[in-house]
KOLVOFI-494351 format. One line per 10 residues: for each residue x, y, z of C-alpha. Coordinates in steps of 0.5 Angstrom, whole numbers. Example, Ala and Ser with C-alpha at 12.3 -4.5 7.8 and 13.67 -1.06 7.14 Angstrom:
2
25 -9 16 | 27 -2 14 $
END
This chain:
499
5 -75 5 | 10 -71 8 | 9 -68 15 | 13 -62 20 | 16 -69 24 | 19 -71 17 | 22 -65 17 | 28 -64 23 | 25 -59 26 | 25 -59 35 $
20 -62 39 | 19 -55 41 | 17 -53 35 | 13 -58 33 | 9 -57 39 | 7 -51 38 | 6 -52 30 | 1 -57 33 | -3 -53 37 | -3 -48 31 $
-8 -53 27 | -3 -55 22 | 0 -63 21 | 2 -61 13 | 7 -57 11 | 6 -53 5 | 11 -55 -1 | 14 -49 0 | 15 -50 8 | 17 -58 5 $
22 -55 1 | 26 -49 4 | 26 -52 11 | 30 -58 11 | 35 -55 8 | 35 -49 13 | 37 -53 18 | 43 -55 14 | 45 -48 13 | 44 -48 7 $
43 -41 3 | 36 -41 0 | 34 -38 -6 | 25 -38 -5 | 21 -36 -11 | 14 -36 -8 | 7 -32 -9 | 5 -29 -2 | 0 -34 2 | 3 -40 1 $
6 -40 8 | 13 -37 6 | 14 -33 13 | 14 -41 16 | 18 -43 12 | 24 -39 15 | 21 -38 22 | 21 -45 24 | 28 -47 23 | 31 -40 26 $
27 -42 32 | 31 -50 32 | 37 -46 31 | 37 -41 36 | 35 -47 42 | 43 -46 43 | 47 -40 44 | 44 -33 47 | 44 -26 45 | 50 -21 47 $
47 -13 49 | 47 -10 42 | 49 -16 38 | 43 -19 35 | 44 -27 33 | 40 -27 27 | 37 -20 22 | 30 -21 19 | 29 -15 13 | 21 -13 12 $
20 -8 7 | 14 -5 11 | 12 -4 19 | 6 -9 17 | 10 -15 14 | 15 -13 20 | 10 -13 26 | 7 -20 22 | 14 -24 22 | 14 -21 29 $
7 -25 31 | 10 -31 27 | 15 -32 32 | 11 -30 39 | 6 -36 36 | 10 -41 35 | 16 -40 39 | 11 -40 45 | 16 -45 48 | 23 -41 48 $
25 -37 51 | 28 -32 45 | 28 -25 45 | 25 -22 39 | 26 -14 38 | 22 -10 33 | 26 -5 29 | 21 1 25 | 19 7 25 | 13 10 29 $
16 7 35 | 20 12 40 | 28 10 39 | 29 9 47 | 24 3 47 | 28 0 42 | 34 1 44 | 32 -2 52 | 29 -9 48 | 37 -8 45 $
40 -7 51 | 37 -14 53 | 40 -18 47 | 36 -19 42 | 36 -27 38 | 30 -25 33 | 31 -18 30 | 26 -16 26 | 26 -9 23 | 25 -5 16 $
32 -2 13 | 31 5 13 | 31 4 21 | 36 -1 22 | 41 4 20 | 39 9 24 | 40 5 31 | 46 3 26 | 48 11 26 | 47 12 34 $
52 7 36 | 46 2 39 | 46 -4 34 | 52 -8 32 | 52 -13 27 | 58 -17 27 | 55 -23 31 | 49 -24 25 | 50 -31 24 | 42 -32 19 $
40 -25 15 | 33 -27 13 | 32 -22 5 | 25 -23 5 | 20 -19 -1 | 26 -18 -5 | 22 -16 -11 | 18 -10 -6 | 24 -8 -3 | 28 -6 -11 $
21 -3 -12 | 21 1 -6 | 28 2 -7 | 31 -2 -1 | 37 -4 -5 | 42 0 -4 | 41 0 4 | 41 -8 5 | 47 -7 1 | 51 -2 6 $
47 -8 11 | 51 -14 8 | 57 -10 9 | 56 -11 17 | 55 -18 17 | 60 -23 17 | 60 -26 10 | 60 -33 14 | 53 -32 15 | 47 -36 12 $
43 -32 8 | 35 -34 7 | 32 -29 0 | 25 -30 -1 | 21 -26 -7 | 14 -27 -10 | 18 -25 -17 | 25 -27 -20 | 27 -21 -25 | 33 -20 -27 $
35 -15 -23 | 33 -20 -17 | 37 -25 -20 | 44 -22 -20 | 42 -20 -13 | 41 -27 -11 | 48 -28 -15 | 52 -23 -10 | 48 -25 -3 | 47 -32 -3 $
53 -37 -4 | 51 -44 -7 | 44 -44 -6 | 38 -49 -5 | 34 -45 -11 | 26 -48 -9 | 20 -46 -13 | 14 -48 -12 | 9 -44 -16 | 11 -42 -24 $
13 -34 -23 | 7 -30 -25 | 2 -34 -24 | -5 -34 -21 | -9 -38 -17 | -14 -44 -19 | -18 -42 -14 | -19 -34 -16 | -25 -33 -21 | -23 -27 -25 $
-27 -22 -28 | -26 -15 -31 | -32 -9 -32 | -33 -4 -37 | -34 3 -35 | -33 10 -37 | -27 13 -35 | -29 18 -31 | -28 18 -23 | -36 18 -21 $
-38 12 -27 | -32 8 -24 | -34 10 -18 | -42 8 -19 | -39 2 -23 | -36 0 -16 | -41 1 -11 | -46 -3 -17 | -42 -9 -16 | -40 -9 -9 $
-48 -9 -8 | -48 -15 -13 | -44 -19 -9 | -49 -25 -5 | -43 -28 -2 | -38 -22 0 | -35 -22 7 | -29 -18 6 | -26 -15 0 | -20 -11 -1 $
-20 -5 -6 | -13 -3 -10 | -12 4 -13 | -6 6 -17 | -4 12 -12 | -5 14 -5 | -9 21 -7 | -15 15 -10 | -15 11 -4 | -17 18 0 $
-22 20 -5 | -26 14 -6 | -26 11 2 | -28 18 2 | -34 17 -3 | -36 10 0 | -37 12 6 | -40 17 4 | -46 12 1 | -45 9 7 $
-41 2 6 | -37 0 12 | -30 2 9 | -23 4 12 | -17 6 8 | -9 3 9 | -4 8 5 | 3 9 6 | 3 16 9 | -2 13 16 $
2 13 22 | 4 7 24 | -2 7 30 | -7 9 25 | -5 4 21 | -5 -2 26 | -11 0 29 | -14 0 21 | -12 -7 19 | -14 -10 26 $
-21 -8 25 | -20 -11 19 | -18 -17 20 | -23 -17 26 | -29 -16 22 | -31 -9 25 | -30 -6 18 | -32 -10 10 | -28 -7 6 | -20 -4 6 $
-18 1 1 | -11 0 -1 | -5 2 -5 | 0 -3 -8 | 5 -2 -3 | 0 -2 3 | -3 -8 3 | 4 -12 -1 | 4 -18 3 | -1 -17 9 $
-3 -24 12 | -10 -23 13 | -12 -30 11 | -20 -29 9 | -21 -25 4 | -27 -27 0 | -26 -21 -6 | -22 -17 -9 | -24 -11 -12 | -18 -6 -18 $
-22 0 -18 | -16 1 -22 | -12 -3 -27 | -5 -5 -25 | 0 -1 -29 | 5 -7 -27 | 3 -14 -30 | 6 -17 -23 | 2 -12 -19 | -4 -15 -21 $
-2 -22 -19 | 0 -20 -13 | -7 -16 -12 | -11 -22 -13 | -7 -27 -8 | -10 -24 -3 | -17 -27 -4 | -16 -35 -5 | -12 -38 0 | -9 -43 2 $
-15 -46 -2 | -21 -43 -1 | -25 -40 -6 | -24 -32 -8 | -27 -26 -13 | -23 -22 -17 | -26 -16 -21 | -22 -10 -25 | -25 -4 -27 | -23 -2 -34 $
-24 3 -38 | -22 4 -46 | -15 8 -43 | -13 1 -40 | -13 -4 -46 | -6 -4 -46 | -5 -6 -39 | -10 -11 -39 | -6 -14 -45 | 0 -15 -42 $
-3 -17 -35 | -6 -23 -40 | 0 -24 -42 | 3 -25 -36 | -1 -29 -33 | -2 -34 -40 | -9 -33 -40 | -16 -29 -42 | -20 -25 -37 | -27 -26 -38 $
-31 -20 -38 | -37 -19 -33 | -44 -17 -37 | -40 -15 -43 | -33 -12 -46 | -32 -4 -47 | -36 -4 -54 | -43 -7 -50 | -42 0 -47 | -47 5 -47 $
-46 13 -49 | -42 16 -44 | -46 20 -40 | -45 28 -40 | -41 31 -34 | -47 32 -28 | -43 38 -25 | -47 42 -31 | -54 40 -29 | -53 42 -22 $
-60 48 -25 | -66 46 -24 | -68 41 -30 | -61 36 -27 | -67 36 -20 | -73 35 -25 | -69 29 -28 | -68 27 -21 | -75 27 -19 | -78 24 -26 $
-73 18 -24 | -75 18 -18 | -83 18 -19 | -86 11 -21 | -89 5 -17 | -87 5 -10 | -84 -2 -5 | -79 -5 -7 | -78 -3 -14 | -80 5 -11 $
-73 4 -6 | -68 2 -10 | -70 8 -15 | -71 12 -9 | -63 10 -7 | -60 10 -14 | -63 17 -15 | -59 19 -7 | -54 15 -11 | -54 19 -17 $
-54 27 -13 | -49 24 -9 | -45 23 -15 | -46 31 -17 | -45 33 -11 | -38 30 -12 | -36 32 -18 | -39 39 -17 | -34 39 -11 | -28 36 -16 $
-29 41 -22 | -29 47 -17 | -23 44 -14 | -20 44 -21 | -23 52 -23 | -19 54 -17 | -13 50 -18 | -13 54 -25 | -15 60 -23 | -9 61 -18 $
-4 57 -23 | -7 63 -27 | -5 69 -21 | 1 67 -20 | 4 67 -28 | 1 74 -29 | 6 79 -28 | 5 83 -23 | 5 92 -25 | 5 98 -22 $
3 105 -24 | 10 107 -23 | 8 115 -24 | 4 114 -17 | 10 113 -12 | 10 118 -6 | 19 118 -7 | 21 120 -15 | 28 121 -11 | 28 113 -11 $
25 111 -18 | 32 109 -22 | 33 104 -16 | 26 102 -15 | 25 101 -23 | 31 97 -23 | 30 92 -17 | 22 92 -20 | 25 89 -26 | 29 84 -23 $
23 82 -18 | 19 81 -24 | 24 78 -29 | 25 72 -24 | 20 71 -20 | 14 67 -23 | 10 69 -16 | 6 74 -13 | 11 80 -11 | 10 80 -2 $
10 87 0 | 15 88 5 | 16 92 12 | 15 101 9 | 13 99 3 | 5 100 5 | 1 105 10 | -1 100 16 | -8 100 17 | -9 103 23 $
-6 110 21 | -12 110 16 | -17 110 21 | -19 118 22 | -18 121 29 | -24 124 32 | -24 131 32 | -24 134 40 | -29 139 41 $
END
């Protein structure tokens, strides 16, 4: 059995790597480090959770004990494409780096330029940053890249999708074409490929896992709903109750107004939730994901982007209150709960709008999902929309589901019928919402009209007429009222008569 002495690495390295409980490399660790050592390129083709950060970070650290950094000329790039993969490369150093004396500066946004640019002016050996803010230090004049011996590509397949591409190419072109290149992806398309192809010279390929797959130790499930927002939601809070063993979970939506929406609704019903998506400040974001990480909240709502690649290590559910439209995202999803063996949960919302891409997600995977309690035809009549019984008979119902045999049985009806009006009380909010929305798309389309025969200067009409016609022609707004064109209020008040 292959151990981390076996691989090369200094002693100083493998210290630290002892003190952090590990004897075992995974084989991607196994496979990438050897070769690192050697300066070979490296083409590594991984899922998320496999110990993909390690497998480049410990033989930088071997390779930097020599040498040291010039002001403004990192020795070595690490490109993350978000501020928390970036901060949790940075974590990864400090640990097992506890033995250098390496300077590690961290380059992302929501961070002051000028505390950036001093860790800069001191060297920095490790430079981790996100593209978009390398460049911009780039740009001032405060960052040279002309002494990068290693450039780190990692979530290569995140960075096409984020649409990195084009910035890490001007990037490459800073970087002497001596270097060494470390490209990792979770996924290897085409368009991964000939990236791969123009940045790696001669690389060590190493595939661990078949591209696309899941883990063995993720039960997978789907649940039917309807496709209304509140019954998905209803679906959801169900399932969360129905879990015995949940400790943590993890919940995708589609798009960032949804992440809102539900930590909205499931706070509301009094769960223990948080929410992570693109437009956080990066405080906010950070504070968030440590409370997760600590235990302080249970559950995390999340967007794909948000939450691909985040090392929390013990997720024991994950919960797609919507179904992934890209095939590769669900397997990213569920790599967040089952690693590094342990056991997970995974469970997807699905309703009748979202056959095809639960087809293609089977495909993708080479398998069948089993349906929890039954497939879309077990769905009962959809119920009709509870914001039209907000009257009288929708509180009567209430009050009859309410009424029965008290104790345990009495409760839960007591908490499914708080559940319930919670639920109108939503979707009365979402359907005032839309009735607004349309009446205001509906006031600014109406064409604006005058009684052009009431204006106080005829003189001026042929002007007037003319410049109405071309206001109303090519604007699709309201027209403002400019500066003369009304009497201001105050010269109607009536003065008092003196006597």
């Amino acid at each position: 059995m292959t151990t981390f002495a076996d691989l090369g690495l200094s002693q100083k390295v493998l210290s630290a790597v002892t003190d952090a409980g590990y004897s075992v490399p995974t084989p991607i660790q196994a496979g990438a480090i050897p070769h690192a050592l050697q300066r070979r390129d490296i083409c590594g083709i991984a899922q998320t959770g496999t110990g993909k950060t390690a497998s480049f970070v410990l033989p930088m650290l071997t390779l930097l004990e020599k040498g040291r950094a010039r002001a403004r000329m990192p020795r070595t790039l690490i490109l993350e494409p978000t501020r928390e993969l970036a901060a949790q490369v940075a974590e990864n150093f400090e640990k097992y780096g506890k033995n250098h004396k390496l300077n590690v500066a961290l380059l992302i946004g929501g961070v002051s330029f000028e505390e950036q640019d001093r860790k800069l002016e001191r060297g920095a050996d490790v430079l981790i940053a996100t593209p978009g803010r390398l460049l911009d230090h780039c740009e001032r004049g405060k960052l040279l890249m002309t002494g990068v011996e290693i450039l780190v590509i990692d979530e290569a397949d995140r960075m096409l999708d984020m649409g990195f591409i084009p910035d890490i190419e001007r990037i490459a072109k800073m970087i002497p074409f001596t270097r060494q290149t470390l490209f990792f992806s979770a996924t290897m398309p085409p368009e991964i490929q000939k990236l791969a192809d123009r940045f790696l010279q001669n690389p060590e390929r190493i595939e661990v896992a078949k591209p696309s797959s899941t883990a063995k130790t993720v039960t997978q499930r789907l649940v039917a709903s309807h496709h209304k927002d509140y019954e998905k939601r209803a679906a959801l809070r169900d399932l969360i109750r129905a879990q015995d063993d949940l400790k943590n979970a993890i919940i995708f939506c589609n798009r960032k107004k949804d992440v809102s929406d539900l930590f909205r609704s499931l706070e509301r019903h009094g769960f223990s939730v948080g929410a992570l998506h693109g437009d956080m400040d990066q405080r906010s974001r950070m504070t968030m994901l440590a409370n997760f990480k600590d235990g302080n909240i249970q559950l995390l709502v999340a967007s794909d982007v948000a939450a691909r690649g985040l090392d929390i290590p013990d997720v024991s559910h994950v919960f797609n209150f919507d179904v992934p439209i890209h095939a590769e995202d669900y397997v990213h999803r569920i790599g967040r709960t089952g690693r590094a063996g342990r056991s997970g949960r995974a469970f997807t919302i699905v309703t009748r709008s979202d056959t095809k891409y639960v087809d293609a997600i089977e495909k993708l995977i080479g398998e069948k999902i089993e349906w929890l309690n039954g497939d879309l035809s077990a769905l009962p009549p959809a119920v009709e929309s509870r914001d039209e019984g907000r009257g009288r008979k929708g509180r009567d119902r209430d009050k009859e589901r309410g009424r029965g045999k008290r104790g345990d049985s009495g409760q839960k009806a007591d908490a499914k019928s708080r559940d319930n009006q919670m639920d109108a009380d939503e979707v009365f909010v979402e359907a005032r919402v839309e009735n607004v929305k349309s009446e205001r798309k509906a006031d600014n389309r109406r064409p604006q009209t005058g009684n052009r025969n009431t204006r106080p200067n005829p003189a001026n009409d042929d002007h007037r007429e003319r410049r109405s016609r071309h206001h109303r022609d090519h604007d699709d707004g309201p027209t403002p009222v400019g500066f003369g064109d009304d009497i201001p209020a105050f010269m109607l008040i009536a003065a008092n008569a003196k006597a």
